[in-house]
C-alpha positions as a printed Julia matrix, in Angstrom:
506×3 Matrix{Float64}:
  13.68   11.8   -29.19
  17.36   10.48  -29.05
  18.26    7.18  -31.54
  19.04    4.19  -29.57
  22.69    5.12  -29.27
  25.53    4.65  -28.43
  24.96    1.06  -28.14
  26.78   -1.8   -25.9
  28.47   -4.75  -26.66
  27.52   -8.36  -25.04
  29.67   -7.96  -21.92
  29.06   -4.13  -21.77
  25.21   -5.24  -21.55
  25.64   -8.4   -19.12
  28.01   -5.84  -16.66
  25.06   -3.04  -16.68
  22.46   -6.44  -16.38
  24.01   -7.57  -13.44
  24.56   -4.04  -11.75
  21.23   -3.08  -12.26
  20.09   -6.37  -10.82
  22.45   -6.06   -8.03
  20.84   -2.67   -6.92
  17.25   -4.14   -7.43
  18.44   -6.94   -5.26
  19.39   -4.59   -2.38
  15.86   -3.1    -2.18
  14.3    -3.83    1.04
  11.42   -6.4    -0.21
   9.06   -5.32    2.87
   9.27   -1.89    2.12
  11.18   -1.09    5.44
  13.54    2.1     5.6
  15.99    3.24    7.74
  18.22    5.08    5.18
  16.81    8.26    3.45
  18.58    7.27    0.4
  16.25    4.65    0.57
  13.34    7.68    0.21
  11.92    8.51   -2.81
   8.92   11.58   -2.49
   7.11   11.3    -5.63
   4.9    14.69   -6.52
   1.64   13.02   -6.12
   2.33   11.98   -2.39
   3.33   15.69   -0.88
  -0.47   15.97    0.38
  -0.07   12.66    1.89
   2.6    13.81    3.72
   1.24   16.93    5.67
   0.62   16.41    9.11
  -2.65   18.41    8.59
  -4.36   15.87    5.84
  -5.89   13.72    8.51
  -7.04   10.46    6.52
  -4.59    8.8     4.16
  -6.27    5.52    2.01
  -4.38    3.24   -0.36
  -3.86   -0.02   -1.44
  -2.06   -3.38    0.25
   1.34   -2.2    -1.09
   0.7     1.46   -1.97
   3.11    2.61    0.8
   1.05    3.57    3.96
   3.81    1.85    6.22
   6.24    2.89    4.33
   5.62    6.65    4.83
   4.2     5.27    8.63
   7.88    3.94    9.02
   9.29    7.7     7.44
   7.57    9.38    9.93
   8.11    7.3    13.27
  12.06    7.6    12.64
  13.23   11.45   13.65
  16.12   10.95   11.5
  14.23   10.54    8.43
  11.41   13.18    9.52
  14.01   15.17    9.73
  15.72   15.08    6.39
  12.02   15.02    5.07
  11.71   18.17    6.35
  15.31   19.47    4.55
  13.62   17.66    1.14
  12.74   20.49   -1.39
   9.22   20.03   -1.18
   6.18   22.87   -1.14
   6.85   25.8     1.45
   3.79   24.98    3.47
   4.78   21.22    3.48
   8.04   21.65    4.57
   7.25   23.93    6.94
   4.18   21.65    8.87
   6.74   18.76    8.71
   9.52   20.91    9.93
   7.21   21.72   13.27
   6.77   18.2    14.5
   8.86   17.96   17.61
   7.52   14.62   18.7
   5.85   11.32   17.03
   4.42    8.79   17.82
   3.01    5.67   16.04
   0.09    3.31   16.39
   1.21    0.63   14.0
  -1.45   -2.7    14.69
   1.39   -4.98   13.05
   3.78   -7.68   15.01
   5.89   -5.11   15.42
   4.33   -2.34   17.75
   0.68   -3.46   18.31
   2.2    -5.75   21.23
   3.34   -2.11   23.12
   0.63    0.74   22.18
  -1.99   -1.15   21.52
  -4.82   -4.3    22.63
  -4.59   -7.13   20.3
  -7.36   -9.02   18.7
  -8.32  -11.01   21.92
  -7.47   -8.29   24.73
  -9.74   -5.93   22.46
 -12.66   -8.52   22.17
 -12.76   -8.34   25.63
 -12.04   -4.7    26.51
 -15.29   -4.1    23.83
 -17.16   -6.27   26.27
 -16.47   -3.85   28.96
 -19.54   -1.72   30.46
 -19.59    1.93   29.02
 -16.08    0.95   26.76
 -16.61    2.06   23.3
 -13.94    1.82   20.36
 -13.48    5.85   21.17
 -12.39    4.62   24.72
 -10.01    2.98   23.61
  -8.38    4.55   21.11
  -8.24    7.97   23.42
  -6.38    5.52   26.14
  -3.99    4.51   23.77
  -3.23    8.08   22.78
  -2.96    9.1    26.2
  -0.51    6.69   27.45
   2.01    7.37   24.11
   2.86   10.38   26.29
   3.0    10.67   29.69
  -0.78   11.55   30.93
  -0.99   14.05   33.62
  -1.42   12.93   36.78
  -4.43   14.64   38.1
  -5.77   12.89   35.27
  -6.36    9.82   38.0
  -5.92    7.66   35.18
  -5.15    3.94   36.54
  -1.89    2.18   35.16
  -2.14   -1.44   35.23
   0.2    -3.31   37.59
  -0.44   -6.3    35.76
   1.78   -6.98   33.49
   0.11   -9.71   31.17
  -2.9    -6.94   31.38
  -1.96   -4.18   30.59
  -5.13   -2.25   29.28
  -8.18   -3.28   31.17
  -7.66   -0.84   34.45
  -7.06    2.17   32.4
  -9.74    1.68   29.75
 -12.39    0.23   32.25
 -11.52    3.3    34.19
 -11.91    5.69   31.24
 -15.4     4.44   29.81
 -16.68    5.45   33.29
 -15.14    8.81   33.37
 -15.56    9.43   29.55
 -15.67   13.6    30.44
 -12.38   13.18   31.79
 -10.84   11.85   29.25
 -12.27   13.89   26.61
 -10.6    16.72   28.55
  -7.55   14.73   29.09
  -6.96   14.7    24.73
  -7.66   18.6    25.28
  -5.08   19.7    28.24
  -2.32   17.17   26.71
  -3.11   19.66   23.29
  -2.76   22.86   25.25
   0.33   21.43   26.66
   2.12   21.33   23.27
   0.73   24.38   22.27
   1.98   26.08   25.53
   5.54   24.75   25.02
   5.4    26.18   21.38
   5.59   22.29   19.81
   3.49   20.02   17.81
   3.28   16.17   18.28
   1.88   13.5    15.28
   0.17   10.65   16.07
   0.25    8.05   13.09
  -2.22    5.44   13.09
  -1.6     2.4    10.63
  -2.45   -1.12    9.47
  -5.92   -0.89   11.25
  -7.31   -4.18    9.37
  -4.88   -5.92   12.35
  -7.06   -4.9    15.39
  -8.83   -7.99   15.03
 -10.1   -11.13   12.88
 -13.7   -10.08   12.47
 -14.56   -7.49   10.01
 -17.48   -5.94   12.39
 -15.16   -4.84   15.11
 -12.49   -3.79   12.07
 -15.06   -1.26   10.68
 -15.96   -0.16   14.61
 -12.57    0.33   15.26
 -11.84    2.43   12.09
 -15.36    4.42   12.35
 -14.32    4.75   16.66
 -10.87    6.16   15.47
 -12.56    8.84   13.52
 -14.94    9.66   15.64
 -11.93   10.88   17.8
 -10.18   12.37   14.74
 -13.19   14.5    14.42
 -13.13   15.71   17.77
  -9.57   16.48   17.59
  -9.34   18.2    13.66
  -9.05   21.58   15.36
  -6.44   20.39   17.69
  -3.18   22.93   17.07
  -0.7    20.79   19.31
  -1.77   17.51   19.11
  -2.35   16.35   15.51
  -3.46   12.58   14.16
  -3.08   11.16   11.28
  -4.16    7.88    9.68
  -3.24    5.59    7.11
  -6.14    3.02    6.16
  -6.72    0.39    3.56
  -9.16    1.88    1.4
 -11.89   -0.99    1.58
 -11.86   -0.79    5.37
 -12.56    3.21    5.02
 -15.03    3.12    2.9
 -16.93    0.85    5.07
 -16.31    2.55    8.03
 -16.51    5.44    7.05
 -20.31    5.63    6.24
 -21.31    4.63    9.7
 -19.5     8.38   10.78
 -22.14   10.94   11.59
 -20.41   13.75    9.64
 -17.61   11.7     8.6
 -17.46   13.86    5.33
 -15.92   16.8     7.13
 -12.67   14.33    7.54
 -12.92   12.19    4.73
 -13.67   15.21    1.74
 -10.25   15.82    2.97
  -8.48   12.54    2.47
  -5.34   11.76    0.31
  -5.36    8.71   -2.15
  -1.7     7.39   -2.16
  -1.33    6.2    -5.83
   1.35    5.83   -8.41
   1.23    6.79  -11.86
   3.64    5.47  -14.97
   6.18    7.87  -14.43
   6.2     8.02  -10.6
   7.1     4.18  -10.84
  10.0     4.19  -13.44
  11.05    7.84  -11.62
  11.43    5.02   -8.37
  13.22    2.64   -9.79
  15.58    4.96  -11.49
  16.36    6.65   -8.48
  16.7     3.12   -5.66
  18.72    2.04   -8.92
  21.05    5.03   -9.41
  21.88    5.39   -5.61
  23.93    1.71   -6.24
  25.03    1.47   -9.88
  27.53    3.4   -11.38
  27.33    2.28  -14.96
  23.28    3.22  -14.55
  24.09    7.0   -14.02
  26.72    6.92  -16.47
  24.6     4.64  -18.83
  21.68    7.29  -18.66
  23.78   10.19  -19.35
  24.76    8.85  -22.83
  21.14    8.66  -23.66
  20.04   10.71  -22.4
  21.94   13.5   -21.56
  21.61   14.04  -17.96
  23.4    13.41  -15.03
  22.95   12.0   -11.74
  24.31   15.13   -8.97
  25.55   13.46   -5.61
  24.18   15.68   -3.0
  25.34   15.27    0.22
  25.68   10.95   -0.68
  22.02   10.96   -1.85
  22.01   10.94   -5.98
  19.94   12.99   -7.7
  18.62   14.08  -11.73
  15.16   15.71  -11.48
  15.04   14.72  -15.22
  15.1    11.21  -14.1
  10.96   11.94  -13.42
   9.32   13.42  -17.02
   8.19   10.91  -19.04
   9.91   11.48  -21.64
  13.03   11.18  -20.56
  12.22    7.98  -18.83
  10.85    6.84  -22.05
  14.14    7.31  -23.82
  15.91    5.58  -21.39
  13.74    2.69  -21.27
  14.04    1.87  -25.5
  17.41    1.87  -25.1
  17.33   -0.35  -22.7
  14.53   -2.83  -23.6
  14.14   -1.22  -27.72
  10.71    0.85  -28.49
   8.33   -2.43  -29.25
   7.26   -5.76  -26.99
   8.2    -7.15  -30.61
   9.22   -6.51  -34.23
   6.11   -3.7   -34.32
   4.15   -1.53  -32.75
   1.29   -4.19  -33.45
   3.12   -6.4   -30.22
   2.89   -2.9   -27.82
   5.28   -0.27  -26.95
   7.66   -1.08  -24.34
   7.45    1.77  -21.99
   3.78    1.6   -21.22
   3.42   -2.51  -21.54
   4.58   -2.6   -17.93
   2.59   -0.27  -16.03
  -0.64   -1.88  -18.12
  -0.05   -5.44  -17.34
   0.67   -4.64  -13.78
  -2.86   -2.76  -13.42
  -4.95   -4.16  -10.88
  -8.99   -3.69  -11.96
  -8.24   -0.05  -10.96
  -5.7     1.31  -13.03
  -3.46    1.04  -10.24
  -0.08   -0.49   -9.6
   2.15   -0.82   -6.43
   5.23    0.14   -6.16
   6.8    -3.24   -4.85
   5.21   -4.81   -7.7
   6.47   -2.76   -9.84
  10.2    -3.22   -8.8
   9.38   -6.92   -8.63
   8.61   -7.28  -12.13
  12.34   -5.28  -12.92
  14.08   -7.72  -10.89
  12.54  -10.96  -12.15
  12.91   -9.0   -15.92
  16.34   -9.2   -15.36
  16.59  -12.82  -13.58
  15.06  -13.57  -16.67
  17.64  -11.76  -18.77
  20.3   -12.83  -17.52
  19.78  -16.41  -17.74
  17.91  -16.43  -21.09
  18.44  -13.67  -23.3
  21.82  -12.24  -22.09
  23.24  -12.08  -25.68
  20.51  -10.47  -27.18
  20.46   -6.94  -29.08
  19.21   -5.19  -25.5
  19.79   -5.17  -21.71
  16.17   -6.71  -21.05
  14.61   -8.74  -24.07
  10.97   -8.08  -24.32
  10.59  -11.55  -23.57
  12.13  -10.6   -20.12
   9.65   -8.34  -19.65
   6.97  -10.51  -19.75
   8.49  -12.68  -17.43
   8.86  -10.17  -15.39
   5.32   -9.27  -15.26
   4.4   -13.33  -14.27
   7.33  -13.06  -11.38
   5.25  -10.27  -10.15
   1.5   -11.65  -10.18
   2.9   -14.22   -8.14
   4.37  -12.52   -5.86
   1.01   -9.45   -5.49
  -1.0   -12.49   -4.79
   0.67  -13.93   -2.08
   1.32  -10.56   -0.5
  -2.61  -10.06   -0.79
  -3.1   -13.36    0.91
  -1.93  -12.09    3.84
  -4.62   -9.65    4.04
  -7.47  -11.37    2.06
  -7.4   -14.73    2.34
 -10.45  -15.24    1.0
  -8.74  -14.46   -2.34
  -7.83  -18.09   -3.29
 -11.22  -19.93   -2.99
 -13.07  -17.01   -4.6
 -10.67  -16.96   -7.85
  -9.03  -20.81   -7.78
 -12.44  -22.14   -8.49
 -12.53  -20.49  -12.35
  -9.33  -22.3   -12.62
 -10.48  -25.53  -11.88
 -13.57  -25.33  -13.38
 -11.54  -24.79  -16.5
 -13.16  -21.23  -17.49
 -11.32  -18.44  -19.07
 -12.43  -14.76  -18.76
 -13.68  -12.24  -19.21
 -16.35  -14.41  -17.4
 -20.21  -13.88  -17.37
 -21.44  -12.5   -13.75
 -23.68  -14.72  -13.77
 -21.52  -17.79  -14.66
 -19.05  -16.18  -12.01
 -21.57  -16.4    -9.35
 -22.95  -19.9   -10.35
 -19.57  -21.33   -9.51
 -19.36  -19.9    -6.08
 -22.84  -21.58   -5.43
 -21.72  -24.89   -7.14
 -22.13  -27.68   -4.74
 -23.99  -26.46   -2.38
 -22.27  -22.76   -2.21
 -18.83  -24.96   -1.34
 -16.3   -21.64   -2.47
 -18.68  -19.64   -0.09
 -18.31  -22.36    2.59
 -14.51  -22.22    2.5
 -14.62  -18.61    2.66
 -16.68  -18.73    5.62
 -14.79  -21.0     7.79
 -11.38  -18.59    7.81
 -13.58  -16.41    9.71
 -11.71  -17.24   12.92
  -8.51  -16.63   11.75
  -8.82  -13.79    8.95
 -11.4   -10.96    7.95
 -14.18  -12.19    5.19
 -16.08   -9.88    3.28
 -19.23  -10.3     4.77
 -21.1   -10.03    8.24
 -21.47  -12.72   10.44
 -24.84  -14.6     9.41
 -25.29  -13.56    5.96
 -27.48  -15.36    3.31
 -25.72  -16.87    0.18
 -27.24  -14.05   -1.86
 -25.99  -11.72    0.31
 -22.2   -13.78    0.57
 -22.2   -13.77   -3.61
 -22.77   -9.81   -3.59
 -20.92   -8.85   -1.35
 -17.97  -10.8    -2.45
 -18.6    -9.77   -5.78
 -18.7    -5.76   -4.75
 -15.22   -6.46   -2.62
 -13.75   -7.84   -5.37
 -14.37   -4.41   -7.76
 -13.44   -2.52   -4.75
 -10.04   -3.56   -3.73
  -9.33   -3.86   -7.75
  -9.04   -7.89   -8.31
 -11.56   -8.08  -11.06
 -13.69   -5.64  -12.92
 -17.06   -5.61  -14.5
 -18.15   -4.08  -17.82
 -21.04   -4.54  -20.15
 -20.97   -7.06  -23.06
 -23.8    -7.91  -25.37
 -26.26   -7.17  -23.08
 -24.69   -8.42  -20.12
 -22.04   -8.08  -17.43
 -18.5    -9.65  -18.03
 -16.35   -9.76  -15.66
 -12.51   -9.47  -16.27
  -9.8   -10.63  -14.43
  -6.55   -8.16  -15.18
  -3.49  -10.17  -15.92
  -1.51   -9.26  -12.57
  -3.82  -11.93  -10.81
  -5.0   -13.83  -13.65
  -0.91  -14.92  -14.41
  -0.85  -16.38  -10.84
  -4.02  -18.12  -10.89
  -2.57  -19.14  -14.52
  -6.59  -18.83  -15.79
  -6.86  -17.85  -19.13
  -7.61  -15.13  -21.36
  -8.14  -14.87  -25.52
  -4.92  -12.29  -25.78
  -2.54  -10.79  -23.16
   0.74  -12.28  -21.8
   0.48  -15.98  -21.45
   0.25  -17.83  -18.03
   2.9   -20.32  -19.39
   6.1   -19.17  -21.51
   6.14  -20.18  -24.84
């Protein structure tokens, strides 16, 4: 591996600071596209991609409306298709002539879909299951056929009941509805996508969540042989699981399924790229150390290099030096990133990840801007804080639940790894007051358990959620079960921990 050379004086390393900033800066912070040079196709996501891997789970953050967003926008499934990817990939992608998205979020769910409070209602509906309704809404993204006799509301504050009271009487007809609007594609030589996405919005209790998600597959099923009309859907991981169990052979979709995940290397191989497309002293900053350069390709820049590990490895002691510290007793910096940033999973978003850069370099730049290196190790750290607090509010919006269940080891003045036992004692304390608080956001938010659930029932199941999703994990201590907190939520929550980055800076 390359010596840290050449080096850079103090303005030479505030300039590159500041441009690298600059281009972190001008990442879209709700993962929203509408440039491909914007699109970065790591390896691990090509199966995620084809049109014919039905069922796509990941993480709040992991990029399911991002790649949602890729493929609603012809432009960019278009140059997705030009992207040197697998043959067989680029060739599926390349045959979508139409698509069409399903996107529950304030955005679309207002024009292809019920929300929460029309659904409740259209679930009340004699003979209307969630397969009803979902077939409905994939009807009318195209236009149905009009022997179909198929009502279209002329209401238009209502504009679902006629159709789907219609359809869950004449369920035969629209089964064969789905069928003749395949043939139809096939017939004209084309293929249409349907992309399904942020399902946890259909509505504010968990029960109809998990019908919804087990009704859409249901209809996946029945469609997986479809040639012209293909669906695809992109679902938070806790909701599938739960859903999908309640699928009578559910196993012939989900043994199928794509897990979107990031490793080390796809992460840094991000930022490098978003970075490179807006910093010229980057690309010529990496091809000192290098020894690579960055091609522009039609506007887009490119280094392939820019994605092994080693390379990125290089780059990243010159730019931060090889240890957290004066030794390799204090960590090594290219790793200490992607570890702190873990969730109880091993896993790490991609947002996060670019959040922690950009508050690295805040921190920088106002703290350590004469020091030896572009980012002090320091900076890092900081960087890693900036981010907890920022993955915990974005996983508010999802689970709010979150705060009561973790706030109360904070205030109870605990540190972890905690006991299970002690964990579950303080959700009980005063008369089960976390599980309380938890329970009443049920009218506004999903909580992990079913309506009428004992407290023994509430503790467990928050407890199992927890693992699930990745906000704490268990392992086994001296004869009993700890349970640790990893430090991308613990910094937030600013609960502490014998070891690891601090919650305050020193």
């Amino acid at each position: 591996m390359a010596a840290e050379t050449p080096t850079l004086n103090v303005q030479q390393r505030i300039d590159l600071r500041a441009e690298l900033l600059d281009a972190l800066e001008k990442i879209p912070t709700d993962g929203s596209t509408n440039s491909w040079n914007d699109v970065y196709v790591p390896m691990s996501h090509q199966q995620a991609l084809n049109p014919d891997r039905m069922v796509v789970e990941g993480m709040r953050g992991a990029g399911k409306s991002f790649w949602t967003g890729v493929f609603a926008n012809p432009d960019l499934l278009r140059a997705l298709g030009r992207h040197p990817l697998e043959i067989d990939l680029q060739s599926a992608l390349r045959s979508i002539k139409a698509s069409r998205t399903i996107a529950l979020d304030a955005k679309t769910a207002k024009k292809n879909f019920p929300n929460p409070n029309e659904l409740a209602q259209l679930l009340g509906l004699p003979d209307v299951t969630p397969e009803t309704i979902w077939s409905v809404a994939i009807l009318l993204l195209f236009e149905p056929d009009p022997s179909l006799g198929m009502p279209r509301s002329t209401d238009a504050h209502d504009l679902w009941q006629a159709p789907i009271a219609w359809a869950g009487k004449n369920p035969g007809r629209i089964a064969r509805a789905l069928d003749f609007l395949d043939e139809r594609f096939i017939s004209a030589n084309e293929k249409a996508l349907v992309i399904f996405d942020a399902l946890d919005r259909a509505s504010n209790e968990l029960s109809d969540v998990s019908k919804m998600t087990a009704g859409l597959l249901r209809v996946m099923l029945d469609l997986r042989f479809a040639k012209g009309l293909r669906l695809k859907a992109f679902i938070r991981e806790d909701i599938l699981a739960q859903a999908g169990a309640s699928v009578v052979d559910g196993s012939k979709l989900l043994n199928n399924k794509v897990t979107l995940q990031w490793t080390q290397s796809d992460l840094y191989g991000l930022a490098f790229y978003r970075i490179a497309q807006h910093s010229s002293l980057f690309r010529d900053r990496f091809k000192d150390i290098v020894g690579h350069s960055w091609q522009d390709i039609n506007g887009r820049f490119q280094c392939n290099a820019a994605d092994e590990p080693k390379v990125q490895e290089e780059l990243w002691r010159a730019l931060v030096g090889r240890y957290m510290g004066k030794s390799a007793t204090k960590g090594h910096s290219y790793p200490y990133i992607y570890n702190h940033l873990s969730d109880g999973l091993g896993r790490v978003a991609p947002r996060t990840f670019l959040t922690a850069l950009r508050a690295a370099l805040n921190s920088a730049s106002r703290q350590y801007a004469e020091r030896p290196h572009v980012i002090h190790h320091e900076a890092i750290k900081d960087g890693v804080r900036g981010a907890s607090t920022a993955r915990v509010a974005e996983l508010r919006e999802e689970y709010q639940w979150i705060d009561p269940a973790l706030q109360c080891i904070k205030d109870q003045q605990k540190t972890v790894p905690i006991s299970k036992r002690d964990l579950e004692e303080l959700w009980l304390k005063d008369n089960a007051s976390v599980l309380q608080m938890i329970e009443n956001l049920r009218d506004k938010a999903l909580v992990p358990w079913r309506n009428g659930a004992s407290n023994p029932e509430k503790v467990e199941q928050l407890r199992a959620t927890l693992e699930q999703i990745g906000i704490v994990k268990s392992r086994q201590k001296d004869g009993g079960e700890r349970v640790e907190l990893p430090d991308i939520y613990r910094l937030a929550y600013k609960i502490g921990r014998h070891g690891g980055i601090s919650t305050q800076k020193p």
